[in-house]
C-alpha positions as protocol buffer text, in pm:
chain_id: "A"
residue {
  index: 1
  type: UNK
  ca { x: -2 y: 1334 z: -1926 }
}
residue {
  index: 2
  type: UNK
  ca { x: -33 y: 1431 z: -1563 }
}
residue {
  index: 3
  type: UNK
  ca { x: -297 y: 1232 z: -1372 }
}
residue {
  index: 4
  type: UNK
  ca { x: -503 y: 1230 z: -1036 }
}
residue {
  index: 5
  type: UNK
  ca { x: -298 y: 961 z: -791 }
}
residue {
  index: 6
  type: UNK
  ca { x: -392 y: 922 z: -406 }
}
residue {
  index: 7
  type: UNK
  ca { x: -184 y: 772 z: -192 }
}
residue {
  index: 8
  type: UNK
  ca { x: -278 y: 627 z: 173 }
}
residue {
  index: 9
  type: UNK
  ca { x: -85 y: 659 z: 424 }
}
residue {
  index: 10
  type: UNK
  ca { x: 118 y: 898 z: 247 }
}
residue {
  index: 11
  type: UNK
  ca { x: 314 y: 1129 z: 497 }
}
residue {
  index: 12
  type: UNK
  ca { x: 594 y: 909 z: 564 }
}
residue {
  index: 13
  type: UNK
  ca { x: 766 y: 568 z: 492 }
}
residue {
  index: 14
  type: UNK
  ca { x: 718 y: 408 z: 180 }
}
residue {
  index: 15
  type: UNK
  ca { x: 375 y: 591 z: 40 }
}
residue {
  index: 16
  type: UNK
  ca { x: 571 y: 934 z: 83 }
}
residue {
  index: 17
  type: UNK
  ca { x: 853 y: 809 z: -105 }
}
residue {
  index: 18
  type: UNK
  ca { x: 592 y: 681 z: -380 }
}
residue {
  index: 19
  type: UNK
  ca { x: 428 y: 1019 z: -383 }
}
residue {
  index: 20
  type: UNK
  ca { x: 740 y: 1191 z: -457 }
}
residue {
  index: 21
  type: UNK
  ca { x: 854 y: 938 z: -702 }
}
residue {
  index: 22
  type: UNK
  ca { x: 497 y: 1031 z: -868 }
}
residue {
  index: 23
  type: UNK
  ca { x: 496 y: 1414 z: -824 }
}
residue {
  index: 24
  type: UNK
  ca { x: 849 y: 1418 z: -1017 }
}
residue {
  index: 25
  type: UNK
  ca { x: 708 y: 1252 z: -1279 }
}
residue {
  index: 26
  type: UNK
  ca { x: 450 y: 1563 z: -1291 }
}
residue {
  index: 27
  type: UNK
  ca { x: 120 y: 1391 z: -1150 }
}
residue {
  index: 28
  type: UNK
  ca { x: -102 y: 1583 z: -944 }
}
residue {
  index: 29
  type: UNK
  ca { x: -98 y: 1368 z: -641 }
}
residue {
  index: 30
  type: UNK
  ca { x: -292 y: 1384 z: -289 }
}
residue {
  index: 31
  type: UNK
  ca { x: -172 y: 1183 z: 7 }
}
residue {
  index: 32
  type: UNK
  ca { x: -443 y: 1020 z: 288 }
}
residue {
  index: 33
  type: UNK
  ca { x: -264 y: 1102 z: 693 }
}
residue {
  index: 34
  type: UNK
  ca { x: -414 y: 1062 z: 1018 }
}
residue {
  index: 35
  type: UNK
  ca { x: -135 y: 1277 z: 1175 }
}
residue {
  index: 36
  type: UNK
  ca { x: 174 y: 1430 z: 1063 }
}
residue {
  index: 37
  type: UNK
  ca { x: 99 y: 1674 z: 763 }
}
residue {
  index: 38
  type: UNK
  ca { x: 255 y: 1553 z: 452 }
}
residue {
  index: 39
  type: UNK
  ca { x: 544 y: 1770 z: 323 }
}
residue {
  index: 40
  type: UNK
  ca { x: 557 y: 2108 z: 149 }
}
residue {
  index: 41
  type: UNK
  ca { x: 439 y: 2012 z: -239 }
}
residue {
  index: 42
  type: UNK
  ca { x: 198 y: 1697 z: -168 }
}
residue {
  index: 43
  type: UNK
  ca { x: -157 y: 1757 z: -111 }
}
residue {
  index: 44
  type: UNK
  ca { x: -317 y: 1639 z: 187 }
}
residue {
  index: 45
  type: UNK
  ca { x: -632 y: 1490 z: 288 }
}
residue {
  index: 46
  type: UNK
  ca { x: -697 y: 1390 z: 701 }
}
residue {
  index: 47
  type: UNK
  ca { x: -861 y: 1079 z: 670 }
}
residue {
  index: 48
  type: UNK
  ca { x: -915 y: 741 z: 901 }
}
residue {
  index: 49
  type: UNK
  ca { x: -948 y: 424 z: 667 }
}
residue {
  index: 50
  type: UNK
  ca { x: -1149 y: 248 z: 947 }
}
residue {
  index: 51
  type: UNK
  ca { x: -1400 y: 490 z: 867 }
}
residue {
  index: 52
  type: UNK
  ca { x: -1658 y: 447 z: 551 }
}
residue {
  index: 53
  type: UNK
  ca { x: -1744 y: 827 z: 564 }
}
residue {
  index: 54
  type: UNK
  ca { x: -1393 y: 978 z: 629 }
}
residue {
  index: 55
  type: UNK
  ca { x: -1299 y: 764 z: 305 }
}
residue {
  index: 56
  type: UNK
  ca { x: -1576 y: 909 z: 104 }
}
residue {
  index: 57
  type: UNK
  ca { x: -1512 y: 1313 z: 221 }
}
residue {
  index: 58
  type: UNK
  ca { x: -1137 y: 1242 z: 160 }
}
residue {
  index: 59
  type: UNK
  ca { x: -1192 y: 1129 z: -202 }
}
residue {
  index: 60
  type: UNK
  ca { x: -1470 y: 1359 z: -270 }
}
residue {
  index: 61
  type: UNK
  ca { x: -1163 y: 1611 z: -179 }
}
residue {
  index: 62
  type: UNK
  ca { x: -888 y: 1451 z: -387 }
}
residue {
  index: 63
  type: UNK
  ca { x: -1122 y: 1464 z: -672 }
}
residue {
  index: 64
  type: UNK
  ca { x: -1234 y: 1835 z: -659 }
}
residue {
  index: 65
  type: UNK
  ca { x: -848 y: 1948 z: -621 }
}
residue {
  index: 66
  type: UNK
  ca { x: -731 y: 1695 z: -926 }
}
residue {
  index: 67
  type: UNK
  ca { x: -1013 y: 1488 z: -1108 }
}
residue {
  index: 68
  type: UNK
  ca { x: -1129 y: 1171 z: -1085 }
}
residue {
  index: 69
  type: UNK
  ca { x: -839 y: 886 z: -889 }
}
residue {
  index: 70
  type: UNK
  ca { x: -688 y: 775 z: -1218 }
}
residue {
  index: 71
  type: UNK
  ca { x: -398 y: 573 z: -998 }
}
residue {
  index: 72
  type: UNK
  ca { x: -461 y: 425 z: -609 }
}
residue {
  index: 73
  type: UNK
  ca { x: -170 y: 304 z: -407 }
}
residue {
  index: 74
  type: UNK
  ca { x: -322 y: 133 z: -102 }
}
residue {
  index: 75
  type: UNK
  ca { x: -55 y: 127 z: 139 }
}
residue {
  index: 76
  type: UNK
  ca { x: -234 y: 272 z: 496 }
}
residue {
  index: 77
  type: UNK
  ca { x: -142 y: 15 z: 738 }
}
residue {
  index: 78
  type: UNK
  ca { x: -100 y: -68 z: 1085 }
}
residue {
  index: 79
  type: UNK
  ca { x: 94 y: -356 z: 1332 }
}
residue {
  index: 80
  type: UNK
  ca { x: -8 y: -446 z: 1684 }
}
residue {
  index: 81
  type: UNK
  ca { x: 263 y: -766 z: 1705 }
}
residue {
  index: 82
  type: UNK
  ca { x: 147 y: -987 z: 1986 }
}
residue {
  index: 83
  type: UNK
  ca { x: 267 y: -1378 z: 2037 }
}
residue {
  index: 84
  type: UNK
  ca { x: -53 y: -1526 z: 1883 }
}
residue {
  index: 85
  type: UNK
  ca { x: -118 y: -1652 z: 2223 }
}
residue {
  index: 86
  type: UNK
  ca { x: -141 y: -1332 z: 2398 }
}
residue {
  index: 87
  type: UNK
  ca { x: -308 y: -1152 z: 2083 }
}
residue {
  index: 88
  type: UNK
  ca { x: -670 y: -996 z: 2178 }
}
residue {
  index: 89
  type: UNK
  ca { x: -997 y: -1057 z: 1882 }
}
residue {
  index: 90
  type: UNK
  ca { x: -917 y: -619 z: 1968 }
}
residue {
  index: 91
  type: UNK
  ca { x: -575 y: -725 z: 1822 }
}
residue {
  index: 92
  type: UNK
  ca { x: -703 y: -863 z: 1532 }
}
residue {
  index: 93
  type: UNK
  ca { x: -1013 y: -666 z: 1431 }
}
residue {
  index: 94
  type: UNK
  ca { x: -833 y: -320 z: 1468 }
}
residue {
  index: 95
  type: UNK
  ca { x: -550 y: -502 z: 1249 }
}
residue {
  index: 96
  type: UNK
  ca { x: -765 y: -642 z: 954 }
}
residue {
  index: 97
  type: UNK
  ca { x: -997 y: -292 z: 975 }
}
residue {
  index: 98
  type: UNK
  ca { x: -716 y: -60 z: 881 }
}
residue {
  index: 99
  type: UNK
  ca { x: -500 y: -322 z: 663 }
}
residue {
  index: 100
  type: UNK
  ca { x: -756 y: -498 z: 497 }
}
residue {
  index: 101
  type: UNK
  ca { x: -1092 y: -337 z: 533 }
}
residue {
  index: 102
  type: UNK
  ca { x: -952 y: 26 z: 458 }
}
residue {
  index: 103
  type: UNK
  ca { x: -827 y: -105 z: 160 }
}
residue {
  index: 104
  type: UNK
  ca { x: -1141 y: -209 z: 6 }
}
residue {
  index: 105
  type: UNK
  ca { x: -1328 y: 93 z: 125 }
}
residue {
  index: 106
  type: UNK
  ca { x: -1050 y: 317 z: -55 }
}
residue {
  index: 107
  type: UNK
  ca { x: -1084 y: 96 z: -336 }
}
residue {
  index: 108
  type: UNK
  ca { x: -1456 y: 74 z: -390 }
}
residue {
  index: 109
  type: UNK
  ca { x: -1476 y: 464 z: -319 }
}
residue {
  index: 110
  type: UNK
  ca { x: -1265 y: 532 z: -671 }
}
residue {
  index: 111
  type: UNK
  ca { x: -1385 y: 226 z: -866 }
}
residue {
  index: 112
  type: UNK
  ca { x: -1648 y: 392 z: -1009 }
}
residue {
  index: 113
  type: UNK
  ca { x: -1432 y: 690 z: -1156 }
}
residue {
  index: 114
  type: UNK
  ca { x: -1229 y: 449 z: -1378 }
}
residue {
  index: 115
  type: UNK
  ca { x: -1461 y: 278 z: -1499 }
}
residue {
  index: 116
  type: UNK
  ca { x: -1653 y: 556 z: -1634 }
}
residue {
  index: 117
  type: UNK
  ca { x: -1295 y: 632 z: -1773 }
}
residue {
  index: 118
  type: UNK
  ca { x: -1212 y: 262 z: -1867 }
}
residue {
  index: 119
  type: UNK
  ca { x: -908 y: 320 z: -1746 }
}
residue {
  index: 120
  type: UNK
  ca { x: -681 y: 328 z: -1431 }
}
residue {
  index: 121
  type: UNK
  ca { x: -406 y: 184 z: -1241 }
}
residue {
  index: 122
  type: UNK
  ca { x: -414 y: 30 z: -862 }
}
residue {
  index: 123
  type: UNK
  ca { x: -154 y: -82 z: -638 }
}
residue {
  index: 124
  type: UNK
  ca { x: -200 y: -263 z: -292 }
}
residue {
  index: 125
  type: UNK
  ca { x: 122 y: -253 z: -45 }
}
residue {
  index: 126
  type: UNK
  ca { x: 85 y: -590 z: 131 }
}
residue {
  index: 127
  type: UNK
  ca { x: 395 y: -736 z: 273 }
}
residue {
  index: 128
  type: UNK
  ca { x: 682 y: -1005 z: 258 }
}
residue {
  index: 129
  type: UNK
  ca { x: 480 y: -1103 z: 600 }
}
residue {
  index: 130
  type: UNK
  ca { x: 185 y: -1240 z: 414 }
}
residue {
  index: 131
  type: UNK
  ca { x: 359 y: -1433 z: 204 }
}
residue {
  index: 132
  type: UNK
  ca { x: 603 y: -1644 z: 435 }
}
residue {
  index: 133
  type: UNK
  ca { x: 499 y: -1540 z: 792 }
}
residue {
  index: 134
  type: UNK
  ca { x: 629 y: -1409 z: 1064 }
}
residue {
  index: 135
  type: UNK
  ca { x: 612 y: -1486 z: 1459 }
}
residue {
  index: 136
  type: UNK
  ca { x: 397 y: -1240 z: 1633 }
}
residue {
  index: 137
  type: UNK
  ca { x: 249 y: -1071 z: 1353 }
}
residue {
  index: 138
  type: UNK
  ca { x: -17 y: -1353 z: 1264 }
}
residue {
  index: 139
  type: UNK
  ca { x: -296 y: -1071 z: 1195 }
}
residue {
  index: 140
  type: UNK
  ca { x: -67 y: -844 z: 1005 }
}
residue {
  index: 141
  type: UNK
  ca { x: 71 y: -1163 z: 811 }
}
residue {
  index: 142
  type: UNK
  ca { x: -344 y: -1250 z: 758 }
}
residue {
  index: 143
  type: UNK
  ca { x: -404 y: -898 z: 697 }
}
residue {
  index: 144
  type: UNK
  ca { x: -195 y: -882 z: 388 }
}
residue {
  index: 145
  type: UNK
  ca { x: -208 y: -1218 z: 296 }
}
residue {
  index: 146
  type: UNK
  ca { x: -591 y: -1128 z: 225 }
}
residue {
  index: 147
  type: UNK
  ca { x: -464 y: -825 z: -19 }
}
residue {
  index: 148
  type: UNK
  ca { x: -385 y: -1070 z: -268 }
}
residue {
  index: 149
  type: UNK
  ca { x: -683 y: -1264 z: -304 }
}
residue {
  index: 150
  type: UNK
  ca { x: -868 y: -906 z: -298 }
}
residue {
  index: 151
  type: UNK
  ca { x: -626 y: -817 z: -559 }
}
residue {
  index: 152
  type: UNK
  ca { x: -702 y: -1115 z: -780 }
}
residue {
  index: 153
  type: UNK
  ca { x: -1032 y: -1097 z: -766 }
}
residue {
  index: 154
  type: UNK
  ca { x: -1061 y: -739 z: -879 }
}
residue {
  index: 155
  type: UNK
  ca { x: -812 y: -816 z: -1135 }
}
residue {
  index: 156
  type: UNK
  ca { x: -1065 y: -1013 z: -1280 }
}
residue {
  index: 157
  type: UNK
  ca { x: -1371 y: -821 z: -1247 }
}
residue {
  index: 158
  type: UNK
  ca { x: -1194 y: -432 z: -1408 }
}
residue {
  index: 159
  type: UNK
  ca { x: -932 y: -592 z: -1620 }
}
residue {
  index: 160
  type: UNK
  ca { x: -1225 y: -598 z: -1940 }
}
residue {
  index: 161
  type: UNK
  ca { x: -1229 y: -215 z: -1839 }
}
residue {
  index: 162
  type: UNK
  ca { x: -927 y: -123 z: -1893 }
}
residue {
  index: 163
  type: UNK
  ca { x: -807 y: -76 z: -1511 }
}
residue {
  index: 164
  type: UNK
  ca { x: -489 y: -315 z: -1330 }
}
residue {
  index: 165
  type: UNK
  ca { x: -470 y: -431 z: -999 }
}
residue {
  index: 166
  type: UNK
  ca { x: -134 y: -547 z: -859 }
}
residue {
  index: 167
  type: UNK
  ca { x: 28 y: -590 z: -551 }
}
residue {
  index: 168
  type: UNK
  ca { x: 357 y: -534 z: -359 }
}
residue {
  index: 169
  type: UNK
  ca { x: 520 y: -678 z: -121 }
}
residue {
  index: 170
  type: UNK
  ca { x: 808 y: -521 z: 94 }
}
residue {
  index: 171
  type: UNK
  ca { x: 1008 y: -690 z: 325 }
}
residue {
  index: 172
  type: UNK
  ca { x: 1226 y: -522 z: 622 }
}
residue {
  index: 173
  type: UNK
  ca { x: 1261 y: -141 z: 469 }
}
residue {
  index: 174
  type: UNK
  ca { x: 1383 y: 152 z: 649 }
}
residue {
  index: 175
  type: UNK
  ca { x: 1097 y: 322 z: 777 }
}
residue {
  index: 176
  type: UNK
  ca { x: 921 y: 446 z: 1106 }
}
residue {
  index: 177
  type: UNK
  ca { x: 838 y: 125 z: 1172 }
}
residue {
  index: 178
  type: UNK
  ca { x: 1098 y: -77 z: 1164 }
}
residue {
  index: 179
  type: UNK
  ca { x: 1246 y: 215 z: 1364 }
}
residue {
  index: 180
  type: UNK
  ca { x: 1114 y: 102 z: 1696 }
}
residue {
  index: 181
  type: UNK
  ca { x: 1301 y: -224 z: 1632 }
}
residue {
  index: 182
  type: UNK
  ca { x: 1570 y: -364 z: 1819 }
}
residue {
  index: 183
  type: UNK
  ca { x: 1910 y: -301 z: 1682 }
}
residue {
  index: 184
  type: UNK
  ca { x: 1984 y: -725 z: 1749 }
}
residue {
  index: 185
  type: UNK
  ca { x: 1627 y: -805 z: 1581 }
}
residue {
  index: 186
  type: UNK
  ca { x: 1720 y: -593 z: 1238 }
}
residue {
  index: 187
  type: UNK
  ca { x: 2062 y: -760 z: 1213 }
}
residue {
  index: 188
  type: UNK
  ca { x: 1904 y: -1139 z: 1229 }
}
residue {
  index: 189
  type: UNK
  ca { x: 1651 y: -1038 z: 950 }
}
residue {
  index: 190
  type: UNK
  ca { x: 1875 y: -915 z: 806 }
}
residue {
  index: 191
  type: UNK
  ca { x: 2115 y: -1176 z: 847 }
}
residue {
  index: 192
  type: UNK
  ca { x: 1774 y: -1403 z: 664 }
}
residue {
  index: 193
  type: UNK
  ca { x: 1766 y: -1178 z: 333 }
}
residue {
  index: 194
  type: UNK
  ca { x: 2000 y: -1305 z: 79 }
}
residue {
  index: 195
  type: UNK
  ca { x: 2092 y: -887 z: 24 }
}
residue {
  index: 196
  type: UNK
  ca { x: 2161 y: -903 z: 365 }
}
residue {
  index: 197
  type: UNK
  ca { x: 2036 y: -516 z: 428 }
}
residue {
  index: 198
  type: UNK
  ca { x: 1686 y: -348 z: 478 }
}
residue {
  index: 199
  type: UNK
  ca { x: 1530 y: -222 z: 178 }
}
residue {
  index: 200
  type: UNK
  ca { x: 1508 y: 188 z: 94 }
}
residue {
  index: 201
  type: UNK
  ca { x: 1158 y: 355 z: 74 }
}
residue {
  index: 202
  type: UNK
  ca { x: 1266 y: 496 z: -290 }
}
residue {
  index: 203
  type: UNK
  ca { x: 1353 y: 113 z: -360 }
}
residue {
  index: 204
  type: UNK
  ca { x: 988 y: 5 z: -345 }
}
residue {
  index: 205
  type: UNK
  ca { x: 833 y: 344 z: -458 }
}
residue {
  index: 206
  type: UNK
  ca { x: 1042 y: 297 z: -798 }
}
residue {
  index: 207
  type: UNK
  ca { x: 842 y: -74 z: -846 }
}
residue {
  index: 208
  type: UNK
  ca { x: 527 y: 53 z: -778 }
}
residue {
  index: 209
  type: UNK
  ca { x: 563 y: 349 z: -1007 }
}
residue {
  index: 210
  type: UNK
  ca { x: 637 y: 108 z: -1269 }
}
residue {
  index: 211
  type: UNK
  ca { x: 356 y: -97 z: -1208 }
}
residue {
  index: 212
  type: UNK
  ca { x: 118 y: 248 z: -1253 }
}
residue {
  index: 213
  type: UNK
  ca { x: 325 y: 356 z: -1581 }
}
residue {
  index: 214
  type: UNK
  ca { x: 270 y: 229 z: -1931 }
}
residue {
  index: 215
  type: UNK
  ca { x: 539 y: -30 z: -1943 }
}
residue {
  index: 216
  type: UNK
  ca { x: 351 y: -216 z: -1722 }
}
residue {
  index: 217
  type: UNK
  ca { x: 20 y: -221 z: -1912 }
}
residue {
  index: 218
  type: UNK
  ca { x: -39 y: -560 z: -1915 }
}
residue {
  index: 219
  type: UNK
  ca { x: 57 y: -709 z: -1610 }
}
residue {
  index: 220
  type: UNK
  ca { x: -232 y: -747 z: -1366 }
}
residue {
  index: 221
  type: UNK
  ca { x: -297 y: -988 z: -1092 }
}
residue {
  index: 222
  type: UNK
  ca { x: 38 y: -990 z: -1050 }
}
residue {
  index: 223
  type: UNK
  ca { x: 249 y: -1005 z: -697 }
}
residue {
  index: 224
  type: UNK
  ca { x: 597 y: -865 z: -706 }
}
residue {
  index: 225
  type: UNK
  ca { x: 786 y: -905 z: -365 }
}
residue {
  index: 226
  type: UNK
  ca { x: 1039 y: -628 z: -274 }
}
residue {
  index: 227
  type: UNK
  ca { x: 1259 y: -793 z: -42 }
}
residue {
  index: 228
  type: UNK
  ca { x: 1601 y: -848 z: -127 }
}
residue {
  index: 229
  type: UNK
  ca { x: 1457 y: -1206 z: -168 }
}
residue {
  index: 230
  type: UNK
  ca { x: 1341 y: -1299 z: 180 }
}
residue {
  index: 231
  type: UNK
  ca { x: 1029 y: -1486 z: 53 }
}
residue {
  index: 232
  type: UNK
  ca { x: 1194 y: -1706 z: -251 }
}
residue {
  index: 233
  type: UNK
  ca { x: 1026 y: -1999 z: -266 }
}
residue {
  index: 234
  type: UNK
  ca { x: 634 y: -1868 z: -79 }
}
């Protein structure tokens, strides 16, 4: 059956490869951008996470063009890395407003519509970072460190409707981000990741479309690091 999915931050990187993963499996799916238009085939709404009303008009949107969000991947997010030393409160509010806070105004925005349906599916991309650490990125490791106690929580509170919450978490993947990188820095993390590589977009979009399918109906709460096993042991 062929359901409503949003996806933030879903023109590139990993949420574009999990909105293709979901549109070949025939779901009607929308993707959130605050720049680039999202490719020929995915449906896209403008919208700023930092902002409570942009959320709302970009849902209200998703759900005229396909119904009600039946599945939410979370995965809007932004770095400013900074030695914690030289990091700005600017550093860490914009951080936390775009990693965390959009991701509970997303969230709260399509609550309601599964639980009138008792039903629904909801994935947050957090990251390797936020489990282990990293130097200079202390407010994007707190950032999605805080993802999982959100996720927890609202595992807790919609699981007795029907409706999971899980969470992801990539390490190093191949993406616009990691990009801007230096060629010396992507070999040592690499060199720290028992795969020894980066990680694929399509490698992460493939767990997180299990985690929204049926063989994954009862696993909630649940954190599943992506990361060629940087994090073993956090």
């Amino acid at each position: 059956m062929s359901r409503s999915v949003l996806v933030t931050g879903g023109n590139r990187g990993i949420g574009l490869a999990v909105a293709r993963a979901f549109a070949r499996d025939g779901d009607k799916v929308a993707v959130t951008h605050r720049g680039v238009e999202p490719p020929e085939g995915l449906a896209g709404c403008r919208c700023d996470v930092t902002s409570a009303d942009d959320v709302d008009r970009a849902v209200t949107e998703v759900e005229t063009l396909h119904g009600a969000v039946e599945v939410l991947v979370a995965n809007a997010g932004i770095t400013r890395d900074k030695l914690f030393l030289r990091m700005t409160e600017e550093d860490l509010e914009a951080v936390l407003d775009t990693n965390l806070k959009g991701t509970f105004r997303v969230t709260r925005r399509v609550v309601p519509g599964m639980l009138k349906a008792r039903r629904g599916r909801i994935v947050f991309v957090s990251s390797s970072v936020g489990l282990r650490g990293e130097r200079g990125q202390s407010n994007y490791a707190a950032s999605k460190a805080a993802l999982i106690g959100l996720a927890r929580s609202l595992a807790w509170e919609l699981g007795p409707r029907g409706i999971t919450v899980n969470v992801v978490a990539p390490g190093l993947t191949d993406t616009d981000m990691t990009a801007i990188l230096p060629e010396q820095r992507i070999r040592d993390m690499c060199a720290e990741t028992p795969l020894q590589r980066m990680a694929a977009p399509e490698e992460i979009a493939e767990v997180i479309r299990f985690l929204a399918s049926p063989a994954a109906s009862y696993l909630t709460g649940a954190v599943i690091p992506v990361d060629g096993g940087a994090s073993m042991g956090h």
